[in-house]
KEVOVEX-817579 format. One record per residue (C-alpha): x, z, y. Coordinates in steps of 0.05 Angstrom, whole numbers, plus 5000, padded with zeros to 4 digits. Last residue first. Example, Ala and Ser with C-alpha at 12.3 -4.5 7.8 and 13.67 -1.06 7.14 Angstrom:
2
527351434979;524651564910;
This chain:
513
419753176124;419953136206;416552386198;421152136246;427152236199;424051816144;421951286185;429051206193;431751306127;426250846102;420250926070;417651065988;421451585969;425151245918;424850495931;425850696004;431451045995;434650525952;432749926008;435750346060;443150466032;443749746012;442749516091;447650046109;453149866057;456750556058;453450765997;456651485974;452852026007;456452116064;457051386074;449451386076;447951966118;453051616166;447651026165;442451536178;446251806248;447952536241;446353216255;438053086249;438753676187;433153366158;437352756148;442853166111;437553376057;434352736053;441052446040;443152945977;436352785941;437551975953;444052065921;441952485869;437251975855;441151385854;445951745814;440551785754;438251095763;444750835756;446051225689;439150995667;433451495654;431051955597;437052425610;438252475541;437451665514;439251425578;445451795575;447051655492;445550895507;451650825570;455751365537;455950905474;457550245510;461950565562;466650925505;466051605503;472352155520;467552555568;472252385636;471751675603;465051545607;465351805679;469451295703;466550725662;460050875691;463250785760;464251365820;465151095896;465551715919;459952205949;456352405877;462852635849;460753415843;453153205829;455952645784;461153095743;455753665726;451453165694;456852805652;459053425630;451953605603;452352955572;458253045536;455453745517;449453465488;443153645529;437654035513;439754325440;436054595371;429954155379;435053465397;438653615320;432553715283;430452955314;437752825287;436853045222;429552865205;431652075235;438052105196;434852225130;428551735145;434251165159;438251315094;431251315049;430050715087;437050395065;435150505003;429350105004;432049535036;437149514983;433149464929;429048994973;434848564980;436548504905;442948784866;442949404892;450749624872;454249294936;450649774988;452350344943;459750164939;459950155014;456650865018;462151164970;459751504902;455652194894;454952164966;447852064962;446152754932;452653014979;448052955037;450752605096;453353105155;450953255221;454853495274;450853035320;456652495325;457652625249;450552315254;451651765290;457751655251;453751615190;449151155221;453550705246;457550655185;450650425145;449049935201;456149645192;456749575116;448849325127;451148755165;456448525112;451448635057;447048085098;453247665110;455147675043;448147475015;447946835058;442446785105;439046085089;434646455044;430646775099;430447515085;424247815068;420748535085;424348525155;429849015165;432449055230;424648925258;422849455197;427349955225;425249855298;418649955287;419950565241;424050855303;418050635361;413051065310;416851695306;417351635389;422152185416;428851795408;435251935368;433751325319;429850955378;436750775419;439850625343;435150155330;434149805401;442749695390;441349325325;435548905349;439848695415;446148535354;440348145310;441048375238;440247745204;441847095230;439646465212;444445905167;445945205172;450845015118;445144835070;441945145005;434745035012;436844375052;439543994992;432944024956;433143884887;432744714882;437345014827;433645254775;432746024777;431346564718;431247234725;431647944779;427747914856;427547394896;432647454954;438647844920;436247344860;435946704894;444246804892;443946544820;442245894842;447445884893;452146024823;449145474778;448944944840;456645184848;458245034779;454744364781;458144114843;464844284806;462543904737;460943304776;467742974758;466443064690;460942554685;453342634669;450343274704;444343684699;441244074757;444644824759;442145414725;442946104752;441646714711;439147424716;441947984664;438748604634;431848324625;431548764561;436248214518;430047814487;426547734558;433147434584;433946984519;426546834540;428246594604;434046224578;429945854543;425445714601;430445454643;435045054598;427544744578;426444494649;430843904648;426243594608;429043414531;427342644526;434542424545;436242734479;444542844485;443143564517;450143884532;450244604558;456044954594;455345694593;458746254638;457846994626;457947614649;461148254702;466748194674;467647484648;465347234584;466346424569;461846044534;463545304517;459044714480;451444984480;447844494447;441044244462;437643744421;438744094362;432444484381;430845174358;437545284316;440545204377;436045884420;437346264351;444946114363;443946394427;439546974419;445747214366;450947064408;447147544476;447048114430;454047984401;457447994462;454148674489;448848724535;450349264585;446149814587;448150314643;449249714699;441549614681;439849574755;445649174783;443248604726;448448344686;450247604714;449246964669;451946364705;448645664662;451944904678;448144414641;449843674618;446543054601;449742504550;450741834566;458441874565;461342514524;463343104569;468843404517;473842884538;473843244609;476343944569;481943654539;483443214599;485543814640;485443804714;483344444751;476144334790;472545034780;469944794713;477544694694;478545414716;473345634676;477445254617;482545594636;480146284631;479146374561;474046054521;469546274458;466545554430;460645384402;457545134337;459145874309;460845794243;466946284262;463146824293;467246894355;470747564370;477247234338;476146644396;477847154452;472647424509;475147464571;474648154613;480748414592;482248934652;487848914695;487249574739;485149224812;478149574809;481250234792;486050174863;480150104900;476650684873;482951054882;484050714955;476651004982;477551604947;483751754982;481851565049;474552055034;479052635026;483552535085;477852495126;476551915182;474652115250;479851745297;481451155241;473251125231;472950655161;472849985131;471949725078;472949145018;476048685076;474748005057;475347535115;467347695123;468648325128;473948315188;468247845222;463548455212;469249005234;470448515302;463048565328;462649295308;469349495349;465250085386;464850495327;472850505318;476350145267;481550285204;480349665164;481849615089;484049025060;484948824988;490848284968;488547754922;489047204969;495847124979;498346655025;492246345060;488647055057;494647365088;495046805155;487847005161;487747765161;493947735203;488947295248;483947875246;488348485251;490948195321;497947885327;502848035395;498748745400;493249055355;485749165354;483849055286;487649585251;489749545185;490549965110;493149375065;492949274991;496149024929;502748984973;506548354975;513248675001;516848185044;511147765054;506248385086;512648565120;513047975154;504447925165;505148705195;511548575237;506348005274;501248465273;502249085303;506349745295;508649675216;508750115159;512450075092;511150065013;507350725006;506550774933;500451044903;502051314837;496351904855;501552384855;505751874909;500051914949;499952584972;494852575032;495152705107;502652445109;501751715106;495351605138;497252095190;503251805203;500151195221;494951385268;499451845299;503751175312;497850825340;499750035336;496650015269;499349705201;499750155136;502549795071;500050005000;
Protein backbone atom coordinates (compact mmCIF):
# COMPACT_ATOMS: atom_id res chain seq x y z
CA UNK A 1 0.00 0.00 0.00
CA UNK A 2 1.24 3.56 -1.05
CA UNK A 3 -0.13 6.82 0.76
CA UNK A 4 -0.36 10.05 -1.50
CA UNK A 5 -1.69 13.44 0.05
CA UNK A 6 -0.16 16.81 0.13
CA UNK A 7 -1.11 16.98 4.10
CA UNK A 8 1.83 15.60 5.84
CA UNK A 9 -0.28 14.96 9.21
CA UNK A 10 -2.57 13.42 6.90
CA UNK A 11 0.03 11.04 5.94
CA UNK A 12 1.58 10.14 9.02
CA UNK A 13 -1.42 9.50 10.46
CA UNK A 14 -2.37 6.90 7.99
CA UNK A 15 0.85 5.28 8.56
CA UNK A 16 1.29 5.43 12.18
CA UNK A 17 -2.44 5.37 13.48
CA UNK A 18 -2.60 1.61 12.84
CA UNK A 19 -0.05 -1.41 12.91
CA UNK A 20 0.02 -2.54 9.55
CA UNK A 21 2.85 -4.57 9.36
CA UNK A 22 0.74 -7.25 11.92
CA UNK A 23 -1.85 -7.27 9.49
CA UNK A 24 1.02 -8.13 6.56
CA UNK A 25 0.20 -4.86 5.18
CA UNK A 26 3.26 -3.35 3.87
CA UNK A 27 3.66 0.29 3.59
CA UNK A 28 5.55 0.64 0.30
CA UNK A 29 6.21 4.60 0.35
CA UNK A 30 4.36 7.95 0.53
CA UNK A 31 4.29 10.80 -1.66
CA UNK A 32 3.15 14.73 -1.30
CA UNK A 33 1.10 15.17 -4.61
CA UNK A 34 0.58 13.65 -7.68
CA UNK A 35 3.14 13.70 -10.00
CA UNK A 36 5.75 11.84 -7.13
CA UNK A 37 2.57 9.73 -6.52
CA UNK A 38 2.21 8.23 -10.39
CA UNK A 39 6.51 7.68 -10.16
CA UNK A 40 6.28 6.01 -7.20
CA UNK A 41 3.09 4.28 -8.10
CA UNK A 42 5.53 2.71 -11.19
CA UNK A 43 8.40 2.18 -9.08
CA UNK A 44 6.58 0.06 -6.67
CA UNK A 45 3.25 -1.25 -8.24
CA UNK A 46 1.36 -1.37 -5.08
CA UNK A 47 -1.93 -3.54 -4.88
CA UNK A 48 -3.53 -0.47 -3.67
CA UNK A 49 -3.47 3.24 -3.15
CA UNK A 50 -4.74 5.52 -0.18
CA UNK A 51 -5.13 9.25 -2.28
CA UNK A 52 -6.21 12.56 -2.11
CA UNK A 53 -8.08 14.29 -4.73
CA UNK A 54 -7.13 17.71 -4.19
CA UNK A 55 -3.42 17.76 -4.75
CA UNK A 56 -0.65 20.00 -6.31
CA UNK A 57 1.41 19.76 -9.83
CA UNK A 58 -1.05 16.36 -10.62
CA UNK A 59 -4.57 16.07 -9.04
CA UNK A 60 -5.86 12.53 -7.59
CA UNK A 61 -8.07 12.29 -10.63
CA UNK A 62 -5.55 12.41 -13.53
CA UNK A 63 -3.06 10.16 -11.37
CA UNK A 64 -6.13 8.06 -11.21
CA UNK A 65 -6.12 8.03 -15.01
CA UNK A 66 -2.51 7.73 -15.99
CA UNK A 67 -2.69 4.39 -13.22
CA UNK A 68 -5.68 2.83 -14.76
CA UNK A 69 -3.88 3.00 -18.30
CA UNK A 70 -0.86 1.24 -16.77
CA UNK A 71 -2.12 -1.04 -14.41
CA UNK A 72 -5.51 -1.55 -13.99
CA UNK A 73 -5.75 -3.88 -11.26
CA UNK A 74 -4.59 -1.58 -8.61
CA UNK A 75 -7.54 -0.59 -5.92
CA UNK A 76 -8.00 2.98 -4.89
CA UNK A 77 -9.12 4.46 -1.96
CA UNK A 78 -9.85 8.18 -1.71
CA UNK A 79 -9.23 10.19 1.39
CA UNK A 80 -11.83 13.37 0.71
CA UNK A 81 -13.61 15.91 2.49
CA UNK A 82 -17.59 16.35 2.44
CA UNK A 83 -17.38 19.31 0.39
CA UNK A 84 -15.36 17.43 -2.56
CA UNK A 85 -18.69 15.42 -3.56
CA UNK A 86 -18.51 16.41 -7.20
CA UNK A 87 -14.78 15.10 -7.43
CA UNK A 88 -15.38 11.72 -5.02
CA UNK A 89 -18.26 10.58 -7.74
CA UNK A 90 -15.91 11.12 -10.82
CA UNK A 91 -13.06 9.41 -8.43
CA UNK A 92 -15.70 6.39 -8.38
CA UNK A 93 -16.37 6.17 -11.54
CA UNK A 94 -12.36 5.73 -12.36
CA UNK A 95 -12.67 2.84 -10.02
CA UNK A 96 -12.01 3.79 -6.60
CA UNK A 97 -13.55 0.89 -4.32
CA UNK A 98 -14.03 3.91 -1.39
CA UNK A 99 -13.62 6.53 -0.11
CA UNK A 100 -13.56 8.05 3.23
CA UNK A 101 -13.42 11.57 5.61
CA UNK A 102 -9.28 12.03 5.75
CA UNK A 103 -10.12 14.87 8.70
CA UNK A 104 -12.72 12.48 10.55
CA UNK A 105 -11.75 9.10 9.55
CA UNK A 106 -11.09 6.32 12.47
CA UNK A 107 -8.25 4.24 12.65
CA UNK A 108 -10.51 1.29 13.13
CA UNK A 109 -12.76 1.70 10.25
CA UNK A 110 -9.08 2.46 7.78
CA UNK A 111 -8.16 -0.88 8.77
CA UNK A 112 -11.27 -2.63 8.02
CA UNK A 113 -11.71 -0.89 5.00
CA UNK A 114 -7.99 -2.24 3.56
CA UNK A 115 -8.55 -5.92 5.23
CA UNK A 116 -11.71 -6.33 3.38
CA UNK A 117 -9.95 -4.98 0.49
CA UNK A 118 -7.02 -6.84 0.84
CA UNK A 119 -9.41 -10.42 1.14
CA UNK A 120 -10.95 -9.57 -2.16
CA UNK A 121 -7.46 -9.41 -3.91
CA UNK A 122 -6.40 -13.03 -2.17
CA UNK A 123 -6.12 -15.26 -5.46
CA UNK A 124 -8.88 -17.41 -5.33
CA UNK A 125 -9.64 -20.39 -7.96
CA UNK A 126 -12.69 -19.34 -9.25
CA UNK A 127 -12.43 -21.45 -12.71
CA UNK A 128 -13.72 -24.55 -12.90
CA UNK A 129 -11.12 -27.42 -14.24
CA UNK A 130 -11.93 -30.20 -16.82
CA UNK A 131 -11.40 -33.10 -13.84
CA UNK A 132 -14.65 -31.51 -12.21
CA UNK A 133 -16.41 -32.27 -15.57
CA UNK A 134 -18.45 -35.33 -15.91
CA UNK A 135 -16.54 -36.89 -18.59
CA UNK A 136 -19.61 -37.83 -21.05
CA UNK A 137 -20.46 -34.55 -20.63
CA UNK A 138 -21.24 -33.16 -24.36
CA UNK A 139 -19.72 -29.91 -23.11
CA UNK A 140 -16.76 -28.50 -22.24
CA UNK A 141 -15.27 -27.08 -18.66
CA UNK A 142 -12.98 -23.93 -19.74
CA UNK A 143 -10.47 -21.96 -18.14
CA UNK A 144 -9.95 -18.46 -18.61
CA UNK A 145 -8.73 -18.21 -22.04
CA UNK A 146 -11.30 -19.13 -23.75
CA UNK A 147 -13.35 -16.18 -21.85
CA UNK A 148 -10.73 -14.18 -22.96
CA UNK A 149 -11.27 -15.28 -26.56
CA UNK A 150 -15.04 -14.33 -26.05
CA UNK A 151 -13.76 -10.98 -24.87
CA UNK A 152 -11.96 -10.52 -28.36
CA UNK A 153 -8.37 -12.46 -27.79
CA UNK A 154 -7.32 -14.29 -31.02
CA UNK A 155 -7.26 -18.01 -30.93
CA UNK A 156 -8.29 -20.06 -33.95
CA UNK A 157 -9.06 -23.05 -31.75
CA UNK A 158 -11.87 -21.56 -30.31
CA UNK A 159 -13.11 -19.56 -33.79
CA UNK A 160 -13.12 -23.12 -35.61
CA UNK A 161 -15.61 -24.15 -32.99
CA UNK A 162 -18.34 -21.56 -34.52
CA UNK A 163 -19.33 -23.81 -37.45
CA UNK A 164 -20.81 -21.77 -40.67
CA UNK A 165 -24.65 -21.72 -40.86
CA UNK A 166 -25.13 -22.51 -37.48
CA UNK A 167 -26.75 -19.97 -34.76
CA UNK A 168 -25.11 -19.10 -31.63
CA UNK A 169 -25.94 -17.95 -27.93
CA UNK A 170 -24.03 -16.11 -25.51
CA UNK A 171 -25.70 -16.89 -21.69
CA UNK A 172 -24.05 -14.76 -18.19
CA UNK A 173 -25.41 -16.55 -15.20
CA UNK A 174 -24.88 -14.29 -12.01
CA UNK A 175 -25.78 -15.70 -8.28
CA UNK A 176 -28.38 -13.71 -7.02
CA UNK A 177 -27.19 -10.85 -4.17
CA UNK A 178 -30.10 -12.23 -2.17
CA UNK A 179 -29.24 -15.93 -1.95
CA UNK A 180 -25.38 -15.04 -1.43
CA UNK A 181 -25.95 -17.87 1.56
CA UNK A 182 -26.95 -20.64 -0.93
CA UNK A 183 -24.86 -20.74 -3.68
CA UNK A 184 -25.61 -23.26 -6.39
CA UNK A 185 -22.93 -25.55 -6.67
CA UNK A 186 -21.28 -26.90 -10.07
CA UNK A 187 -23.00 -29.95 -10.10
CA UNK A 188 -26.48 -28.51 -9.47
CA UNK A 189 -26.46 -26.18 -12.29
CA UNK A 190 -24.56 -29.60 -14.71
CA UNK A 191 -27.13 -31.69 -13.95
CA UNK A 192 -30.25 -29.06 -15.17
CA UNK A 193 -28.05 -28.64 -18.05
CA UNK A 194 -27.55 -31.83 -19.46
CA UNK A 195 -31.37 -32.43 -18.69
CA UNK A 196 -32.02 -29.02 -20.61
CA UNK A 197 -29.73 -31.16 -24.01
CA UNK A 198 -31.27 -34.21 -23.58
CA UNK A 199 -34.58 -32.09 -24.15
CA UNK A 200 -33.78 -30.95 -27.58
CA UNK A 201 -30.67 -31.92 -29.54
CA UNK A 202 -31.21 -28.97 -31.32
CA UNK A 203 -29.52 -26.90 -28.79
CA UNK A 204 -26.11 -27.63 -27.57
CA UNK A 205 -24.30 -26.02 -25.12
CA UNK A 206 -20.49 -26.00 -26.45
CA UNK A 207 -18.27 -24.14 -23.50
CA UNK A 208 -19.10 -23.29 -19.78
CA UNK A 209 -16.84 -21.56 -17.89
CA UNK A 210 -17.33 -20.81 -13.83
CA UNK A 211 -16.20 -17.58 -12.62
CA UNK A 212 -16.67 -16.32 -9.04
CA UNK A 213 -19.43 -14.89 -8.76
CA UNK A 214 -21.07 -17.54 -11.97
CA UNK A 215 -21.08 -18.70 -15.05
CA UNK A 216 -20.63 -18.10 -18.74
CA UNK A 217 -22.36 -20.37 -21.56
CA UNK A 218 -22.01 -20.28 -25.23
CA UNK A 219 -24.88 -22.08 -27.01
CA UNK A 220 -24.94 -23.40 -30.59
CA UNK A 221 -28.47 -24.17 -32.18
CA UNK A 222 -27.75 -25.76 -35.79
CA UNK A 223 -31.92 -26.05 -36.37
CA UNK A 224 -32.77 -22.77 -37.88
CA UNK A 225 -36.33 -23.71 -36.81
CA UNK A 226 -35.48 -23.47 -32.95
CA UNK A 227 -36.89 -19.62 -32.06
CA UNK A 228 -34.59 -17.58 -30.48
CA UNK A 229 -36.79 -17.54 -27.54
CA UNK A 230 -36.24 -21.12 -26.32
CA UNK A 231 -32.48 -20.11 -24.77
CA UNK A 232 -34.80 -17.86 -22.73
CA UNK A 233 -37.31 -19.96 -21.47
CA UNK A 234 -35.03 -22.84 -20.77
CA UNK A 235 -33.00 -21.11 -18.88
CA UNK A 236 -35.90 -19.80 -17.05
CA UNK A 237 -36.75 -23.00 -15.87
CA UNK A 238 -33.06 -24.06 -15.11
CA UNK A 239 -33.43 -20.79 -12.83
CA UNK A 240 -36.74 -22.10 -11.37
CA UNK A 241 -35.02 -25.65 -10.97
CA UNK A 242 -31.90 -24.11 -8.97
CA UNK A 243 -34.27 -21.95 -6.22
CA UNK A 244 -34.12 -18.76 -8.40
CA UNK A 245 -30.64 -18.31 -6.99
CA UNK A 246 -29.05 -16.80 -10.10
CA UNK A 247 -30.45 -14.22 -12.88
CA UNK A 248 -29.20 -14.47 -16.44
CA UNK A 249 -28.57 -12.41 -19.49
CA UNK A 250 -28.96 -13.76 -22.95
CA UNK A 251 -27.70 -12.07 -25.92
CA UNK A 252 -29.42 -12.15 -29.67
CA UNK A 253 -27.85 -15.07 -31.61
CA UNK A 254 -24.87 -14.79 -33.63
CA UNK A 255 -23.34 -16.57 -36.84
CA UNK A 256 -19.57 -15.77 -37.27
CA UNK A 257 -16.79 -15.50 -34.69
CA UNK A 258 -16.14 -12.11 -35.17
CA UNK A 259 -19.53 -11.20 -33.52
CA UNK A 260 -18.75 -13.13 -30.51
CA UNK A 261 -17.61 -9.68 -28.60
CA UNK A 262 -20.95 -7.85 -29.45
CA UNK A 263 -22.66 -10.96 -28.21
CA UNK A 264 -20.91 -11.05 -24.83
CA UNK A 265 -21.72 -7.61 -24.10
CA UNK A 266 -25.55 -8.00 -25.32
CA UNK A 267 -25.45 -11.09 -22.63
CA UNK A 268 -23.93 -8.83 -19.89
CA UNK A 269 -26.28 -5.36 -20.61
CA UNK A 270 -28.88 -7.88 -20.56
CA UNK A 271 -28.07 -9.02 -17.28
CA UNK A 272 -27.91 -5.39 -16.00
CA UNK A 273 -32.04 -5.30 -16.51
CA UNK A 274 -31.92 -7.02 -13.28
CA UNK A 275 -30.71 -4.00 -10.81
CA UNK A 276 -33.72 -2.30 -12.73
CA UNK A 277 -36.23 -5.21 -13.07
CA UNK A 278 -36.15 -7.22 -10.46
CA UNK A 279 -34.19 -11.07 -10.30
CA UNK A 280 -34.42 -13.77 -13.85
CA UNK A 281 -34.34 -14.08 -17.18
CA UNK A 282 -33.64 -11.13 -19.88
CA UNK A 283 -33.21 -11.24 -23.74
CA UNK A 284 -31.35 -8.63 -24.94
CA UNK A 285 -33.63 -5.92 -26.45
CA UNK A 286 -33.45 -5.67 -30.59
CA UNK A 287 -33.54 -2.21 -29.90
CA UNK A 288 -30.23 -0.41 -30.07
CA UNK A 289 -31.61 2.61 -28.15
CA UNK A 290 -32.65 0.61 -24.84
CA UNK A 291 -29.06 0.25 -24.32
CA UNK A 292 -27.45 3.51 -25.87
CA UNK A 293 -24.61 5.91 -24.95
CA UNK A 294 -27.06 8.61 -24.02
CA UNK A 295 -27.78 8.35 -20.48
CA UNK A 296 -30.20 10.59 -17.70
CA UNK A 297 -29.10 11.49 -14.54
CA UNK A 298 -29.89 10.18 -11.28
CA UNK A 299 -29.49 11.90 -8.13
CA UNK A 300 -29.83 15.51 -9.29
CA UNK A 301 -26.93 17.69 -7.33
CA UNK A 302 -30.09 20.77 -6.53
CA UNK A 303 -32.27 17.44 -5.51
CA UNK A 304 -29.35 16.26 -3.39
CA UNK A 305 -28.64 19.48 -1.56
CA UNK A 306 -32.93 20.04 -0.98
CA UNK A 307 -32.44 16.51 0.73
CA UNK A 308 -30.10 17.14 3.12
CA UNK A 309 -31.64 20.95 3.84
CA UNK A 310 -35.10 18.91 4.74
CA UNK A 311 -33.13 15.97 6.61
CA UNK A 312 -32.41 18.42 9.66
CA UNK A 313 -35.60 20.41 8.97
CA UNK A 314 -38.97 20.82 10.92
CA UNK A 315 -41.34 19.45 8.17
CA UNK A 316 -41.59 15.29 8.47
CA UNK A 317 -43.52 15.50 5.31
CA UNK A 318 -40.99 18.06 3.15
CA UNK A 319 -38.00 15.17 4.23
CA UNK A 320 -40.03 12.05 2.82
CA UNK A 321 -40.70 14.34 -0.26
CA UNK A 322 -37.41 14.92 -0.75
CA UNK A 323 -36.36 11.25 -0.25
CA UNK A 324 -38.59 9.87 -2.73
CA UNK A 325 -37.72 12.88 -5.39
CA UNK A 326 -33.81 11.51 -4.75
CA UNK A 327 -35.11 8.24 -4.93
CA UNK A 328 -37.87 7.77 -7.42
CA UNK A 329 -39.65 4.25 -7.36
CA UNK A 330 -37.89 3.40 -10.96
CA UNK A 331 -34.81 4.24 -12.46
CA UNK A 332 -34.72 4.97 -16.16
CA UNK A 333 -32.69 2.22 -17.74
CA UNK A 334 -30.51 4.47 -19.59
CA UNK A 335 -28.78 5.25 -16.08
CA UNK A 336 -26.07 2.89 -15.86
CA UNK A 337 -25.96 0.73 -12.66
CA UNK A 338 -22.43 2.14 -11.66
CA UNK A 339 -23.42 5.51 -11.68
CA UNK A 340 -26.50 4.91 -9.62
CA UNK A 341 -24.30 2.83 -6.84
CA UNK A 342 -21.81 5.59 -7.38
CA UNK A 343 -24.43 8.25 -6.25
CA UNK A 344 -25.62 6.37 -3.38
CA UNK A 345 -21.67 5.82 -2.16
CA UNK A 346 -21.97 9.58 -1.82
CA UNK A 347 -25.48 10.03 -0.34
CA UNK A 348 -24.71 7.27 2.11
CA UNK A 349 -21.23 9.25 3.24
CA UNK A 350 -23.26 12.31 3.51
CA UNK A 351 -25.43 11.06 5.73
CA UNK A 352 -23.17 9.48 8.05
CA UNK A 353 -21.13 12.53 8.26
CA UNK A 354 -24.22 14.52 8.78
CA UNK A 355 -24.74 12.68 11.54
CA UNK A 356 -21.21 12.43 13.10
CA UNK A 357 -21.70 16.25 12.46
CA UNK A 358 -24.58 15.99 15.17
CA UNK A 359 -22.59 13.71 17.44
CA UNK A 360 -24.57 11.04 16.25
CA UNK A 361 -23.37 7.76 15.51
CA UNK A 362 -24.64 4.82 13.02
CA UNK A 363 -26.02 1.87 14.76
CA UNK A 364 -23.69 -1.05 15.04
CA UNK A 365 -26.93 -3.41 13.73
CA UNK A 366 -26.10 -1.88 10.31
CA UNK A 367 -22.57 -1.71 10.79
CA UNK A 368 -22.19 -5.29 10.95
CA UNK A 369 -20.17 -4.88 7.50
CA UNK A 370 -18.97 -1.51 5.78
CA UNK A 371 -21.72 0.88 4.30
CA UNK A 372 -20.03 0.71 0.75
CA UNK A 373 -20.17 -3.07 0.79
CA UNK A 374 -23.86 -2.83 1.72
CA UNK A 375 -24.72 -0.58 -1.16
CA UNK A 376 -22.90 -3.18 -3.55
CA UNK A 377 -24.65 -6.41 -1.89
CA UNK A 378 -28.56 -5.38 -3.00
CA UNK A 379 -28.54 -6.71 -6.11
CA UNK A 380 -31.75 -4.77 -7.49
CA UNK A 381 -32.60 -0.98 -7.19
CA UNK A 382 -35.52 -1.34 -5.06
CA UNK A 383 -33.44 -3.56 -2.68
CA UNK A 384 -31.45 -0.84 -2.43
CA UNK A 385 -33.99 1.79 -2.35
CA UNK A 386 -35.36 0.20 0.49
CA UNK A 387 -32.45 0.15 2.49
CA UNK A 388 -31.50 3.25 1.95
CA UNK A 389 -35.01 4.33 3.56
CA UNK A 390 -34.38 2.45 6.53
CA UNK A 391 -30.91 4.70 6.57
CA UNK A 392 -32.90 7.93 5.79
CA UNK A 393 -35.76 7.26 8.67
CA UNK A 394 -32.59 6.48 11.12
CA UNK A 395 -30.99 9.82 10.52
CA UNK A 396 -34.19 11.73 10.35
CA UNK A 397 -35.25 10.26 14.29
CA UNK A 398 -31.59 11.08 15.21
CA UNK A 399 -31.15 14.33 14.10
CA UNK A 400 -34.80 15.72 14.76
CA UNK A 401 -33.75 14.15 18.56
CA UNK A 402 -30.72 16.01 18.04
CA UNK A 403 -32.48 19.87 17.28
CA UNK A 404 -35.05 18.96 20.74
CA UNK A 405 -31.99 18.55 22.93
CA UNK A 406 -30.13 21.99 21.58
CA UNK A 407 -31.19 25.65 20.16
CA UNK A 408 -28.43 26.43 18.19
CA UNK A 409 -25.28 24.40 17.29
CA UNK A 410 -22.29 25.85 18.72
CA UNK A 411 -20.88 26.78 15.20
CA UNK A 412 -23.84 28.59 14.76
CA UNK A 413 -24.07 30.15 18.00
CA UNK A 414 -20.49 31.49 17.09
CA UNK A 415 -21.60 32.61 13.99
CA UNK A 416 -24.31 34.71 15.78
CA UNK A 417 -22.13 36.28 18.30
CA UNK A 418 -19.47 37.15 15.45
CA UNK A 419 -22.03 39.21 13.20
CA UNK A 420 -23.45 41.43 16.02
CA UNK A 421 -19.65 42.17 17.07
CA UNK A 422 -18.62 42.47 13.17
CA UNK A 423 -21.87 43.87 12.01
CA UNK A 424 -20.04 47.47 11.00
CA UNK A 425 -17.26 45.95 8.57
CA UNK A 426 -17.45 44.78 5.47
CA UNK A 427 -17.92 40.99 6.79
CA UNK A 428 -18.41 38.02 3.89
CA UNK A 429 -19.98 34.53 4.37
CA UNK A 430 -16.77 33.12 3.61
CA UNK A 431 -15.32 35.13 6.45
CA UNK A 432 -17.33 33.93 9.00
CA UNK A 433 -17.48 30.36 7.72
CA UNK A 434 -14.14 30.16 8.37
CA UNK A 435 -13.91 31.80 11.92
CA UNK A 436 -16.25 28.39 12.73
CA UNK A 437 -13.87 26.00 10.74
CA UNK A 438 -16.98 25.17 8.00
CA UNK A 439 -16.72 25.27 4.62
CA UNK A 440 -19.06 28.08 2.82
CA UNK A 441 -21.23 25.48 1.20
CA UNK A 442 -22.06 23.71 4.48
CA UNK A 443 -22.14 26.85 6.79
CA UNK A 444 -24.21 28.52 4.08
CA UNK A 445 -27.27 25.35 4.46
CA UNK A 446 -26.50 24.60 8.23
CA UNK A 447 -27.28 28.77 8.96
CA UNK A 448 -30.41 28.89 7.09
CA UNK A 449 -31.29 25.72 8.32
CA UNK A 450 -30.90 27.04 12.36
CA UNK A 451 -31.48 30.50 12.08
CA UNK A 452 -34.49 29.84 9.74
CA UNK A 453 -33.28 32.69 7.47
CA UNK A 454 -30.45 33.33 4.97
CA UNK A 455 -27.00 34.46 6.10
CA UNK A 456 -27.64 37.80 4.15
CA UNK A 457 -30.92 38.15 5.43
CA UNK A 458 -29.75 37.69 8.89
CA UNK A 459 -27.05 40.69 8.68
CA UNK A 460 -29.47 42.71 6.92
CA UNK A 461 -31.38 42.73 9.83
CA UNK A 462 -29.05 43.45 12.42
CA UNK A 463 -27.98 46.04 10.30
CA UNK A 464 -31.23 47.65 9.87
CA UNK A 465 -31.86 47.06 13.92
CA UNK A 466 -28.46 48.85 14.72
CA UNK A 467 -29.49 51.98 12.19
CA UNK A 468 -32.85 52.67 13.63
CA UNK A 469 -31.23 52.86 16.85
CA UNK A 470 -28.62 55.56 15.81
CA UNK A 471 -31.37 57.41 13.75
CA UNK A 472 -33.47 57.91 16.81
CA UNK A 473 -30.64 59.37 18.33
CA UNK A 474 -30.98 62.46 15.41
CA UNK A 475 -26.87 62.75 16.07
CA UNK A 476 -26.07 62.04 12.64
CA UNK A 477 -26.88 62.40 8.99
CA UNK A 478 -28.81 58.88 7.63
CA UNK A 479 -26.22 58.27 5.11
CA UNK A 480 -23.48 58.30 8.05
CA UNK A 481 -26.04 55.89 9.80
CA UNK A 482 -25.29 53.78 6.92
CA UNK A 483 -21.48 53.68 6.92
CA UNK A 484 -21.81 53.20 10.56
CA UNK A 485 -23.59 50.36 10.10
CA UNK A 486 -21.69 48.72 7.40
CA UNK A 487 -23.29 49.84 3.78
CA UNK A 488 -21.63 52.90 2.76
CA UNK A 489 -23.47 52.84 -0.69
CA UNK A 490 -26.18 55.47 0.21
CA UNK A 491 -28.66 54.57 -2.45
CA UNK A 492 -28.17 50.58 -1.30
CA UNK A 493 -28.43 51.58 2.31
CA UNK A 494 -32.13 53.00 1.71
CA UNK A 495 -33.66 50.38 -0.38
CA UNK A 496 -32.71 47.59 2.59
CA UNK A 497 -34.28 49.76 5.18
CA UNK A 498 -37.11 50.19 3.43
CA UNK A 499 -37.60 46.53 2.46
CA UNK A 500 -37.43 45.89 6.19
CA UNK A 501 -39.32 48.47 7.91
CA UNK A 502 -41.21 49.42 5.30
CA UNK A 503 -39.89 53.52 4.62
CA UNK A 504 -36.92 55.10 4.18
CA UNK A 505 -34.17 56.34 6.50
CA UNK A 506 -35.52 59.66 6.02
CA UNK A 507 -39.05 59.27 6.40
CA UNK A 508 -38.01 57.22 9.07
CA UNK A 509 -36.46 59.96 11.15
CA UNK A 510 -39.43 62.30 10.66
CA UNK A 511 -41.77 59.89 11.92
CA UNK A 512 -40.06 60.30 15.66
CA UNK A 513 -40.17 56.20 15.85
Amino acid sequence: MVVIDDEVFVRKGVISSVDWESHEIEIAGEAADGRRGLELIRTVQPELVLTDIRMPHMDGLQMMKEVREQFPHIRFVILSVLEDFPTVREALKLGAVDYMNKFRMDPDELLQSVLKIKAALEPKNSAMTAEKADVESPWKVMREDWLDWLQGTPNEVYDGAIKSGSRHVVAVLERNQSHAGTSVKFNELHVQLKTFLEQDEAVACMFIYEGSSGWTLLFRMPNDATPDSEIRSRMTAIRHACGDTFSCGVSRTFHRASERMVAYREAQAALRLVFYRGYGVYAYDSDPSAYSDRHSQFMEMGDFKKYLLHLEGHDDEASEKAFQTLFPATVVEDVTVTEVVDAVHAWVSSVILLLKDWGGQVPAGMLSESMFEQVHSRGTYLELRAWCYQLHQLAREMLVAFKKNAHHRHEIQRAIDYIKMHYAEQIRIQDVAHVVNLSENYFSNLFTKEVGKTFSQYLQEIRVEKAKELLRGRKMDWFEVGERVGIDNPKYFSKIFKKYTGCTPIQYTASGK
